[in-house]
C-alpha positions as CSV (number, residue, x, y, z in Angstrom):
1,X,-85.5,175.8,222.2
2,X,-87.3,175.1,225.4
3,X,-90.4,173.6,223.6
4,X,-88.2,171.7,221.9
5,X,-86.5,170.5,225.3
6,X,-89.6,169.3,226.8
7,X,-91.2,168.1,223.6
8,X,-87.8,165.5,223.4
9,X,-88.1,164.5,227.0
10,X,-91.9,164.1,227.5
11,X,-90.9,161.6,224.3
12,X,-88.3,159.7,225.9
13,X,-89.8,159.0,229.0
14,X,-93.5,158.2,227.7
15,X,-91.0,156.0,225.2
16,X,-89.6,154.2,228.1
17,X,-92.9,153.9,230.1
18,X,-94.4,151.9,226.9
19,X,-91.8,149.8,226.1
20,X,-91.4,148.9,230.2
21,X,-95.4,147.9,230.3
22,X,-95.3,146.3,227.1
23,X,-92.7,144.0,227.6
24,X,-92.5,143.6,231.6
25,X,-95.1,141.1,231.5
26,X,-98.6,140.8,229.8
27,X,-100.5,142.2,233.5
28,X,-98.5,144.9,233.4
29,X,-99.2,145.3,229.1
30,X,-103.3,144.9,230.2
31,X,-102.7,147.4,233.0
32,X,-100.8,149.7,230.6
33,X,-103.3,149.7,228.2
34,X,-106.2,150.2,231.3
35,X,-104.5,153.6,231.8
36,X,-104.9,154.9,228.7
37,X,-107.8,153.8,228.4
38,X,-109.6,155.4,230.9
39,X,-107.1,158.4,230.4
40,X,-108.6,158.4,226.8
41,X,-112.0,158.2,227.9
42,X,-112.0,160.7,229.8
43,X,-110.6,163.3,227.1
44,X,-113.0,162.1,225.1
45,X,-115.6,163.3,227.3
46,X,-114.2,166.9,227.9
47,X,-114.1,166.9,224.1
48,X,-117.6,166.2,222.9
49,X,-118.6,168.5,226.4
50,X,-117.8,171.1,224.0
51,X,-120.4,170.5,221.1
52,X,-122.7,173.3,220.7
53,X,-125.4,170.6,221.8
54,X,-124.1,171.3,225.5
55,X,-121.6,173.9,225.8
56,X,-121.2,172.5,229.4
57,X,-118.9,170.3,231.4
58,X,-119.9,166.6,232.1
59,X,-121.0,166.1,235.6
60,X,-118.9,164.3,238.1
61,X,-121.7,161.9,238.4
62,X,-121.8,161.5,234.7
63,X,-118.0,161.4,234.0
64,X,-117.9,158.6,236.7
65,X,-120.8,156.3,235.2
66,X,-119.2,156.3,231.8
67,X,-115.5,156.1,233.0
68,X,-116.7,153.1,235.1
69,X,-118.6,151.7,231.9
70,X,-115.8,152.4,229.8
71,X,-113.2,150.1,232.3
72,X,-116.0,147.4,232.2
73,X,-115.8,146.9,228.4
74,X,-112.1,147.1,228.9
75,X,-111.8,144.7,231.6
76,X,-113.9,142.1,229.3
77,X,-112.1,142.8,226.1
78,X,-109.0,142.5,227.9
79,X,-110.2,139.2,230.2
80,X,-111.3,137.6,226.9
81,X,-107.2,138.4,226.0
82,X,-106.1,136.8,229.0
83,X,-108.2,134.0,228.5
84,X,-110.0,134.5,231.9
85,X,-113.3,134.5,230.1
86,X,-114.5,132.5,227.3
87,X,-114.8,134.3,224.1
88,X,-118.8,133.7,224.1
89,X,-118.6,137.2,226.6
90,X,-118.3,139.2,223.4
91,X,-122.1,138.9,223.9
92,X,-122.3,141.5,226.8
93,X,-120.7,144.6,224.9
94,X,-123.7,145.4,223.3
95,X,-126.5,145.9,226.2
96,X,-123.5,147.6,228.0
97,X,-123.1,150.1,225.0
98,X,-127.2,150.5,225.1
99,X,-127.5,151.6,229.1
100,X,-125.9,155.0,227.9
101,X,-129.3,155.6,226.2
102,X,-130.5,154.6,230.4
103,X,-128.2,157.5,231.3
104,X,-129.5,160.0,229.0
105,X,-133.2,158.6,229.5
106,X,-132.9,159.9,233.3
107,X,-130.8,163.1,232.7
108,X,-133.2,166.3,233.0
109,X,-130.4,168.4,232.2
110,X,-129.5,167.3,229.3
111,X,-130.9,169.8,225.8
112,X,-130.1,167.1,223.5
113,X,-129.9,163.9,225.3
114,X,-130.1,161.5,222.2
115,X,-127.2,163.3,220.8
116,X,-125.2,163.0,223.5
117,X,-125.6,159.1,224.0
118,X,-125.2,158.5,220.7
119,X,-121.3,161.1,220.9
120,X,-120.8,158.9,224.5
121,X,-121.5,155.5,222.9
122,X,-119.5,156.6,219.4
123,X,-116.6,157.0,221.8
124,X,-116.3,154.0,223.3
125,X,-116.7,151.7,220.9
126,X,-114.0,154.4,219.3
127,X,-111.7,154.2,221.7
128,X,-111.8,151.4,224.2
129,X,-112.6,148.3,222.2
130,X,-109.2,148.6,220.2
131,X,-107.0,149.0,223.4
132,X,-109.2,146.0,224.8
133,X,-108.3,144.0,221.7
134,X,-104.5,145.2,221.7
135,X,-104.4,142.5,225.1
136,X,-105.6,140.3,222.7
137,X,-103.7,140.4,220.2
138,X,-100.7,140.0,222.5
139,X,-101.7,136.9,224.3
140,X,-102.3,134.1,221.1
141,X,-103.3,131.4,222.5
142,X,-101.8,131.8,226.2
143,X,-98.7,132.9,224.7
144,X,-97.1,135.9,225.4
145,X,-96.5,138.1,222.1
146,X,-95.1,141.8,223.4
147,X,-93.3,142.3,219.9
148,X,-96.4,142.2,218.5
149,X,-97.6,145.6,220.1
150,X,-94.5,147.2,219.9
151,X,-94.4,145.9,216.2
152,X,-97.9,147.7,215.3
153,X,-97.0,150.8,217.4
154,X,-93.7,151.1,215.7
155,X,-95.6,151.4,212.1
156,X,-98.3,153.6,212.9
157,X,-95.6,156.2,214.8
158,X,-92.9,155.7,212.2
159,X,-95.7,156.7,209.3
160,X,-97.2,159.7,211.5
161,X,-93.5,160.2,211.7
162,X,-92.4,160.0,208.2
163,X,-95.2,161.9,207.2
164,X,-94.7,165.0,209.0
165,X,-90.8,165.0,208.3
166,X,-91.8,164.5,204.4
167,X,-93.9,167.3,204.5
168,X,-92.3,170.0,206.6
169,X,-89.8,169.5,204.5
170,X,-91.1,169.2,200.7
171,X,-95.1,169.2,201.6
172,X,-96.3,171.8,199.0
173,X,-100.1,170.0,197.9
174,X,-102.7,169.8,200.8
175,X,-104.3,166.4,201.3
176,X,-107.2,167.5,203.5
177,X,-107.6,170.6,203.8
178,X,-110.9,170.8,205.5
179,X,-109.9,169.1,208.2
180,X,-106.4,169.1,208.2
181,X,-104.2,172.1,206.7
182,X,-101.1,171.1,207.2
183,X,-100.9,167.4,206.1
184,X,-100.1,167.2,202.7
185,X,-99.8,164.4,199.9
186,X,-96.1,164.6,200.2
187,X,-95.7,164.2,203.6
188,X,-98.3,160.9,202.8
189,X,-96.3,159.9,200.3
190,X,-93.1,160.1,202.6
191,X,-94.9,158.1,205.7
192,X,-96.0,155.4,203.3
193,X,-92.3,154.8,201.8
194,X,-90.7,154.9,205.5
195,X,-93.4,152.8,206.9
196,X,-93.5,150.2,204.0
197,X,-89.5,150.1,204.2
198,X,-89.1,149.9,208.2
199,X,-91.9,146.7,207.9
200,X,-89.4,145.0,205.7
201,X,-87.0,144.8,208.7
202,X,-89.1,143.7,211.2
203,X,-89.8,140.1,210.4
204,X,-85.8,139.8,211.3
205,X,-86.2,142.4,214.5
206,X,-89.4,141.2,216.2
207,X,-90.1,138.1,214.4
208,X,-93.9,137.0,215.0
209,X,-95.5,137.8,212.1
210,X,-93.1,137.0,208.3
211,X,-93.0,139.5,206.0
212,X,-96.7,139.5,204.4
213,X,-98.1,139.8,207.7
214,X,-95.9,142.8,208.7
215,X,-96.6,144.5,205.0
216,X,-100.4,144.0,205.7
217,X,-99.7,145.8,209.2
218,X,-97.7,148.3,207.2
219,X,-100.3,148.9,204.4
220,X,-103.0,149.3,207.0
221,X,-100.9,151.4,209.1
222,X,-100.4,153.6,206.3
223,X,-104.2,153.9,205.3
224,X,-106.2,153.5,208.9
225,X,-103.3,155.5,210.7
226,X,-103.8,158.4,208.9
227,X,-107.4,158.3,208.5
228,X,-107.7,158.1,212.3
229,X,-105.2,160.9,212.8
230,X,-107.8,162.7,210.6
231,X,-110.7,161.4,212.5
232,X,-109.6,162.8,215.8
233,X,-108.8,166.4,213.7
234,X,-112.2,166.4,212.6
235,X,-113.8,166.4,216.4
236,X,-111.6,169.0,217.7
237,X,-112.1,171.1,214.4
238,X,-115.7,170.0,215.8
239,X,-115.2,171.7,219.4
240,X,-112.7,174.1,218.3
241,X,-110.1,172.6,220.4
242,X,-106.3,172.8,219.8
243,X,-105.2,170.1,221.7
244,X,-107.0,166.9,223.1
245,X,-105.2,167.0,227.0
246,X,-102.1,169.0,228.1
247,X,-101.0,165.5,229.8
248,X,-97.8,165.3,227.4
249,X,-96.0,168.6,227.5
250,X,-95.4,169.3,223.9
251,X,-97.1,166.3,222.3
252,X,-100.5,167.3,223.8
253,X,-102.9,164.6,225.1
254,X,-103.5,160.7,225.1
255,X,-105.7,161.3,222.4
256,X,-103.4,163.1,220.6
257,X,-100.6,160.4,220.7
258,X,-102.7,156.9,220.0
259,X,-105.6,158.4,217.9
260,X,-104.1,156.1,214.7
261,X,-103.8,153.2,216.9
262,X,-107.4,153.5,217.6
263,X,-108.2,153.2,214.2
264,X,-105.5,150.9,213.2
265,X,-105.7,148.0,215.9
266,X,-109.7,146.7,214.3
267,X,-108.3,146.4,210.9
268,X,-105.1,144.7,212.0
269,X,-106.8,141.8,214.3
270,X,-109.3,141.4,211.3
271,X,-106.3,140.9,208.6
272,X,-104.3,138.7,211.4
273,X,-107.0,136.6,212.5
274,X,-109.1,136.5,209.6
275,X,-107.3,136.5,206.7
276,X,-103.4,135.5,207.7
277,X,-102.2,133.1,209.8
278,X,-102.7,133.2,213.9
């Protein structure tokens, strides 16, 4: 009953703090998204510390170069967002990405120092680019777009949602079991109906998008989310770790809480700006 206490409030106020930096203003959305970024990052880092490779904590040297690199790609993502830089900046994420390899190049300790660049550079291309892009996707055109956010958000939490509700209570045939026990294809089955239903009423709730655009959002939601949720399974199975963080009492960590967005945000700028209207 207790767990269940503090899993309900943890929920309510990280609820609240979202919804407040979402909508307060689009500084205070790019700041949002800033801390849990770097917040991300830097359970990211603890994570792959674990791989047999190392089987050692990051330095405080280390964790600071890459924590630092990681809020530079974020600050340019986002800037490019906030229409602060032109769009033609895109250009620097790459030779940022590459002067991990510098790191490694000029770290004696490290036993596998290829490996590692390669798990560092994985990660932030993982992990910060999509946060970077979710200030772009709320700022069209100088035009502040909160329900946007809160629109995506809304359909990759209601299908994790869904899902596990589906499946604790009729999930008899595992969908993944390799990597993933306890999800099954009728808790999948369940997220996808909820998901695909509660994007039918957004149109009319948040507005922004019409109803293909929110179905595409849906679908992807639906496809991406879980996939990512099984992506970030498949590096703790990795490191043998339960939980990414202990920064959400009874939900885990940051990484634990967004690791569908992650996955979800790429695909949903790509259909929006590529293949539906701005």
């Amino acid at each position: 009953m207790k767990t269940l206490i503090t899993r309900a409030l943890t929920g309510i106020i990280f609820v609240a703090l979202m919804v407040a930096g979402i909508y307060l203003h689009l500084y205070t959305l790019a700041i949002l998204f800033a801390l849990i970024c770097a917040l991300s990052v830097h359970e990211y880092i603890g994570l792959v510390a674990a791989f047999d490779i190392e089987k050692r904590p990051e330095t405080t040297a280390s964790m600071t170069l890459l924590l630092l690199l990681a809020m530079i790609l974020y600050g340019i993502v986002a800037a490019i967002g906030l229409q602060w830089l032109p769009a033609a900046y895109w250009v620097l994420l790459l030779p940022l990405l590459l002067l991990v390899f510098l790191k490694e190049l000029y770290n004696a300790q490290s036993k596998q120092p290829f490996v590692r660049a390669a798990l560092h550079i994985a990660g932030l291309v993982y992990l910060v680019l999509p946060l970077g892009m979710t200030v772009w996707l709320a700022n069209p055109d100088g035009r502040f777009a909160p329900d946007r956010i809160m629109g995506i958000l809304i359909l990759v939490w209601a299908n994790d949602t869904f899902a596990y509700l589906t499946g604790f209570a009729l999930g008899r045939r595992p969908l993944f079991t390799r990597i993933s026990p306890k999800k099954t294809w009728e808790g999948s089955i369940g997220g996808a109906i909820g998901t695909l239903s509660l994007a039918h009423v957004l149109p009319m709730i948040l507005g922004e998008w019409d109803l293909t655009a929110w179905l595409g959002i849906a679908v992807l939601s639906i496809f991406f989310g879980t996939w990512g949720d099984l992506v970030e399974s498949m590096l703790k199975r990795n490191t043998q770790i339960k939980d990414s963080g202990s920064l959400l009492p009874g939900h885990g960590g940051i990484l634990d809480r967004f690791d569908a967005y992650y996955f979800v945000v790429p695909f949903v700028a790509a259909w929006i700006y590529l293949y539906h209207a701005n």
